[in-house]
Structures are given as structure tokens and as C-alpha cells.
C-alpha positions in Angstrom: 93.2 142.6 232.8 93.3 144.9 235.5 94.4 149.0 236.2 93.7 151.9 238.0 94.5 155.5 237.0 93.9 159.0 238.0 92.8 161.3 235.6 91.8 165.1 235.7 90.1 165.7 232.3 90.1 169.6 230.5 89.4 170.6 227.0 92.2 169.2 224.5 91.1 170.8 221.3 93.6 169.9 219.2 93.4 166.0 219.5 91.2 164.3 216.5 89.0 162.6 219.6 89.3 164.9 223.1 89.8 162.2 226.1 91.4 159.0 226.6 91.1 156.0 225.2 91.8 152.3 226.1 94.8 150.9 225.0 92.8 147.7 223.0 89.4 146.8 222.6 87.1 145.2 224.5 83.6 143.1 223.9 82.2 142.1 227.7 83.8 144.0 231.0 83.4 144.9 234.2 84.5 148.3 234.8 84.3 150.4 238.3 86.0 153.8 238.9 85.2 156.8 241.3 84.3 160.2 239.4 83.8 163.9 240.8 82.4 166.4 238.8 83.2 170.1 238.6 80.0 172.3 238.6 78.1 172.3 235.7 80.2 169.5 234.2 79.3 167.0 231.7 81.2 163.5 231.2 80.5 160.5 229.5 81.8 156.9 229.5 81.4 154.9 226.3 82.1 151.5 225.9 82.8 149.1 222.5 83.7 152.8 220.2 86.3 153.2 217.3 88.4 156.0 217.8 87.2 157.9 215.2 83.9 159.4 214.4 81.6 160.3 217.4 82.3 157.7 220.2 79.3 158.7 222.4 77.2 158.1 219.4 78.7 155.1 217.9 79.5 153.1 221.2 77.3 152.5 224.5 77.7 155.5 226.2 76.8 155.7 229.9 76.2 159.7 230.4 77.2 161.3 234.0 76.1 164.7 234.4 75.7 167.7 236.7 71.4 167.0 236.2 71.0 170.5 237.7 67.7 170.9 235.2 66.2 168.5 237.3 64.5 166.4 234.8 64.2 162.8 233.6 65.7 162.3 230.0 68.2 160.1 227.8 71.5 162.4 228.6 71.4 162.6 232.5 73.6 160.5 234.9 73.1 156.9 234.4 71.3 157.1 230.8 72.6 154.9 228.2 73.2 157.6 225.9 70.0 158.6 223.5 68.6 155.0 224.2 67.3 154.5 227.7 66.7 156.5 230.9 67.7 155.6 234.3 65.2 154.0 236.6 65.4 157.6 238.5 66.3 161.0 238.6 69.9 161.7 241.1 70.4 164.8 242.8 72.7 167.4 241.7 75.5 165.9 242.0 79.0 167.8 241.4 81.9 168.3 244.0 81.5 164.7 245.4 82.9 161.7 244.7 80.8 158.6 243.0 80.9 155.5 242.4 80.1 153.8 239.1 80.1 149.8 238.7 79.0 148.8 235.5 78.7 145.4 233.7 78.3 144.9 229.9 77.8 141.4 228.9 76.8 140.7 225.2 74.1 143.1 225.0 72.6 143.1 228.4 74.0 146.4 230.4 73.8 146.7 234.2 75.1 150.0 235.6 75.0 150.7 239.6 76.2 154.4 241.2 76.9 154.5 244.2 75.7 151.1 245.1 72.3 151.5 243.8 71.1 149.4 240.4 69.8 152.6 238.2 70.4 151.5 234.7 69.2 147.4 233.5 69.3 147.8 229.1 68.9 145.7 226.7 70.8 147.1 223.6 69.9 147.0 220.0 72.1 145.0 217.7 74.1 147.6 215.9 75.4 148.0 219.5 77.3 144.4 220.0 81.0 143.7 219.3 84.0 145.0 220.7 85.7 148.2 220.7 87.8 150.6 222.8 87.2 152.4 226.2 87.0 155.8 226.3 86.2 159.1 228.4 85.3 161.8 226.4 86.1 165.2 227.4 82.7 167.2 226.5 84.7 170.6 227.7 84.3 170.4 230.8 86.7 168.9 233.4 86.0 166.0 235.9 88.3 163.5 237.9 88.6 159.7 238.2 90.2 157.8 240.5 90.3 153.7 241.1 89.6 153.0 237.5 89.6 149.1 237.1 88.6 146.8 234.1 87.8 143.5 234.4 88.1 141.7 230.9 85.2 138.9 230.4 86.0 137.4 227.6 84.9 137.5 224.1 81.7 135.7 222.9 80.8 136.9 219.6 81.6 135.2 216.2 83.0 137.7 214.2 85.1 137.9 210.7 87.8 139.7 210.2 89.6 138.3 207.9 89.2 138.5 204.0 91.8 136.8 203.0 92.5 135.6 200.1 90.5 138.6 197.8 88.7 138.3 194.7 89.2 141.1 192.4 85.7 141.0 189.9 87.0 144.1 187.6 89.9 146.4 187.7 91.3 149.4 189.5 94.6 149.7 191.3 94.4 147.7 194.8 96.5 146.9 197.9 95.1 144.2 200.2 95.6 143.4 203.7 93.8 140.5 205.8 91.2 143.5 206.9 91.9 146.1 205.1 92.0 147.5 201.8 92.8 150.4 199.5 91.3 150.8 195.8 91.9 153.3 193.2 92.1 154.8 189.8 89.7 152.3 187.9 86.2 150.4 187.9 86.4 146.9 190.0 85.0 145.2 193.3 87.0 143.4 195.4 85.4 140.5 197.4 86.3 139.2 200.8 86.6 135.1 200.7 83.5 134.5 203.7 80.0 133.7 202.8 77.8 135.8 205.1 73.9 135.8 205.7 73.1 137.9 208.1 75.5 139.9 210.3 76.5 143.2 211.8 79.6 144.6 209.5 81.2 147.6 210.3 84.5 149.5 208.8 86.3 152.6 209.1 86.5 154.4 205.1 87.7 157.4 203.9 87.1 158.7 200.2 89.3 161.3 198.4 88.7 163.8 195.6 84.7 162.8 195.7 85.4 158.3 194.7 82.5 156.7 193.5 82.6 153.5 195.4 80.6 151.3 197.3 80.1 148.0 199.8 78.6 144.8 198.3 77.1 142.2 200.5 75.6 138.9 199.8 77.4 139.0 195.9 80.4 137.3 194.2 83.5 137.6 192.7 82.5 135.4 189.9 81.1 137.4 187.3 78.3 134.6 186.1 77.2 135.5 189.6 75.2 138.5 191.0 77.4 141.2 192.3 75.1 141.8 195.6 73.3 144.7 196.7 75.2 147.8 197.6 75.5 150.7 200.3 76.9 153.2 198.3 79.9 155.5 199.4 80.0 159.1 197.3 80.7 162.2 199.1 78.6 165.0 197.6 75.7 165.6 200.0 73.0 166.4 197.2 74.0 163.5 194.7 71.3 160.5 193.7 72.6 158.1 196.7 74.7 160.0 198.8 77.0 157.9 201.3 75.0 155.2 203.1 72.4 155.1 200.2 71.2 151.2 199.5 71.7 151.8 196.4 68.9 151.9 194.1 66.5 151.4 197.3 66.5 153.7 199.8 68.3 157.2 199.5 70.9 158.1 202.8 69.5 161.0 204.8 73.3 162.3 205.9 73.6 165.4 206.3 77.8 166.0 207.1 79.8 165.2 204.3 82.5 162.5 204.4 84.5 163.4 201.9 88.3 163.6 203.0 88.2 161.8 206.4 87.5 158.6 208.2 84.5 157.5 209.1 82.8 154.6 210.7 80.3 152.6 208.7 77.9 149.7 210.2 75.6 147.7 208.0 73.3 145.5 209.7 71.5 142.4 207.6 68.9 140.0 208.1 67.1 138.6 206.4 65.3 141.4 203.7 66.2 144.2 206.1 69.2 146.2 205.8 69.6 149.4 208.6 72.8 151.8 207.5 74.5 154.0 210.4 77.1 156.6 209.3 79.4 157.8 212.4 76.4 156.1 214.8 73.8 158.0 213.2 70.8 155.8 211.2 70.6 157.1 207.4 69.4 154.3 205.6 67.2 151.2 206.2 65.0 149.0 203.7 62.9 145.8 204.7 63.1 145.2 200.5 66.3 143.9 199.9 66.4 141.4 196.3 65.0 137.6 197.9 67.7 136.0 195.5 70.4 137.5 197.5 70.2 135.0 200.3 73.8 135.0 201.5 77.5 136.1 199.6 80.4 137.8 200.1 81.2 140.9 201.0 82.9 143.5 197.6 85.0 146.7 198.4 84.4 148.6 195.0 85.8 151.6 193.4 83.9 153.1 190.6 85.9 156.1 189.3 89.7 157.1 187.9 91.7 159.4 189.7 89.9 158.7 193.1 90.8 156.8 196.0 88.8 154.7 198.7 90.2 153.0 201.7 88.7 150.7 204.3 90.4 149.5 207.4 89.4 147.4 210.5 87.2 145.6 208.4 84.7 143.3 210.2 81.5 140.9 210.5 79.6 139.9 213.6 77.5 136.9 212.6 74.3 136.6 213.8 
């Protein structure tokens, strides 16, 4: 698939996510567009994001900035966005027009401005999959012009979908292949694949303070262990806040997520288990139970009068 646009970017504070996004998501591309800075502008281009949460965090985000302080660091033109540094430092660089070609293939990332090869990453896992394009307007305007996406193809064995569901318990449910609503009771609902280690990910959103939680590596059989759990509960200064492994490792977030959607990636392999809330790491553990070799994956609610809902529910095997 192939398009070019112009676009002249300015603050749009009222829109959930300031910027444009791609119309569908994408795994490997090339994309190239031209870019021009106003002075003391800041942009960013982030690939494989949800739309919700904080795309520069959550995605790959190629930063391109005005680098008038002069100085190496992870959020100048050409760094992959708190992760890596380009191989040099650009001149100031607003009021011209650049180039940007950039390649992301599985999780090797090749970036060249202006002809010249500055950024060759290899990303961490909680970085593969697919997602949508986006420009994120950081308040500050810039223009693009010959915007063009090359689609290559999808690689990546993912899941998602759960279908049929396994309700171990109660509560008040409404299923869909990946996504799921529970309420107003005690109950896990399990997904039908058997997963060992993978990269899961899902947007949630809890109301009136739920008591829930994500299973993995459990069963809807109740002779059969439930799994381990990365708990979702809104209150900041509870036991196991939201992104807790429960019972092993205590979530270090720090914004509360009670009310509003949120993304959620579990990664798992083997014993380890690494938790990111909205792209940000708040829970890992290299301990998780040796019994729990592989299972499904359980959508619980734990309270009355309290909602939790998951959509865009998916695995990356690895």
C-alpha cells in the first residue's frame, strides 16, 4: 500500500491523541516522507502504537528535533525514542526540508535522513507486532510532504482469537472473538489457546475501582491451576496496584488507571514475566511457579457492582 499526504501539524488539544494516525495497522514497512521543522519544534514518528495511551512510549518512535542543545542523547533527531542514540549528532536543523527513509523489519530498524544511515537498532521484544502509524503533535508545528508506506508483509505468529471462552466462576460477561466485558460477580474467563511463552498485550479499562486481573498459563477447568496473575485494581496505594504479578512482585505505577483505557503488555518466557503499563515497565519477576509451564489466558472479575473491559486482545508467540 502506497500514499502521499501533506500535512501541517499545530496543537489539537482537544483530541484524546494530538496528531494523525494511520488508517490500519502495520507490522514491517518502509516508510519515506520529507519533514520541515518550525524553530524550536519537536516531532516524532512512531511506528507499531495503539491509539490510546502514550504512542511515543508504547511504539518505536523515531524522534526529529530542532537538537539546538547541541548534545548526544535518546530524544534528538534520529534516536529511537528512550532506547538508542543515533550514530551522530545533526546540525540544527529547522526551516529546511529533510528526508527520512526508514525500514522496520521484525525488530531490526534502519533509519537514513537525508541519505545518510544514522540509526541501525535492534529492538527489545516488548517492541514486536503490529500497530498503527502515527505523528504526534508534541505542540509544536512541523510539515510533511511525500509521505509514502510501503507494506512488507506480516511475519509474526500472533493470537487473536479466543474463541470459544471458558467461564471458570461467575459474573455477568459479554464475549467477542478478542474482546470481552466482565461484571458484577467473582469469575475468570479463559481464552481457548494454550500459550508458553509470548508477548500479550490488550487495551482495559476498569470502572468504579474493579478488582480483576489477567491469568496466563491456567485453566478453565477448575481441577486445574488457575495460572499466575497480573493484577488490574486502580487505587495507587493498594497491596498490588495495576500491573502487580500478583503475589510476586508489587507494580511501581504511579498514574492511576481507573476510568480510562489503557494499554497493557505482558511478556513471558520461560520463569520471567516483564509488565508494561501505557509503555512504561512496572513489574517484572524471573520467579514465576515452574508448574505453570504453558495454559490459557483468563480475563477475571473479582468484585460486584464493578466493571472491567478488554478489547484488541492479543498474543505474539515466541
Amino acid at each position: 500500500m502506497k500514499f502521499f499526504a501533506y500535512f501541517s501539524f499545530a496543537a489539537t488539544l482537544l483530541a484524546q491523541q494530538p496528531g494523525w494516525f494511520s488508517e490500519r495497522e502495520y507490522e514491517n514497512v518502509k516508510v519515506t516522507f520529507d519533514y520541515k521543522l518550525a524553530q524550536w519544534a519537536e516531532a516524532s514518528f512512531v511506528l507499531r502504537t495503539p491509539k490510546i495511551g502514550r504512542p511515543i512510549q508504547q511504539g518505536v518512535a523515531i524522534f526529529l528535533a530542532h537538537d539546538f542543545h547541541q548534545k548526544m542523547g535518546l530524544y534528538i533527531t534520529g534516536a529511537v525514542a528512550g532506547f538508542k542514540a543515533p550514530t551522530r549528532l545533526l546540525p540544527q536543523n529547522w526551516g529546511t526540508w529533510h528526508s527520512v527513509e526508514l525500514t522496520l523489519n521484525g525488530n531490526h530498524l534502519l533509519l537514513r535522513h537525508d541519505g545518510e544511515l544514522i540509526q541501525d537498532a535492534t529492538l527489545p521484544q516488548q517492541k514486536l507486532g503490529k500497530g498503527y502509524l502515527h505523528f504526534a503533535d508534541l505542540l509544536h508545528k512541523y510539515e510533511l510532504r511525500n509521505f509514502k508506506v510501503d507494506d512488507l508483509g506480516e511475519r509474526s505468529n500472533y493470537v487473536d482469537s479466543w474463541s470459544p471462552w471458558g467461564l471458570r466462576g461467575a459474573g455477568t460477561w459479554k464475549t467477542e472473538p478478542n474482546a470481552a466485558t466482565g461484571s458484577d460477580g467473582h469469575g475468570i474467563n479463559y481464552g481457548t489457546p494454550k500459550l508458553k511463552d509470548f508477548l500479550f498485550s490488550a487495551e482495559v479499562k476498569s470502572t468504579n475501582n474493579a478488582n480483576g486481573g489477567i491469568f496466563f498459563r491456567g485453566s478453565a477447568d477448575e481441577k486445574e491451576a488457575r495460572g499466575f496473575e497480573v493484577q488490574i485494581y486502580s487505587p495507587l496505594d493498594s497491596v498490588f496496584p495495576t500491573g502487580s504479578i500478583y503475589g510476586l512482585t508489587r507494580s511501581r505505577i504511579a498514574i492511576s488507571t481507573e476510568g480510562r483505557w489503557y494499554y497493557l503488555q505482558v511478556l513471558v518466557q520461560g520463569r520471567i514475566c516483564t509488565v508494561w503499563v501505557d509503555g512504561v515497565a512496572v513489574a517484572e519477576t524471573v520467579e514465576l511457579p515452574p508448574t505453570l509451564i504453558e495454559g490459557q489466558i483468563g480475563l477475571q472479575i473479582h468484585m460486584e457492582k464493578t466493571q472491567v473491559e478488554w478489547r484488541s486482545i492479543r498474543a505474539l508467540k515466541l
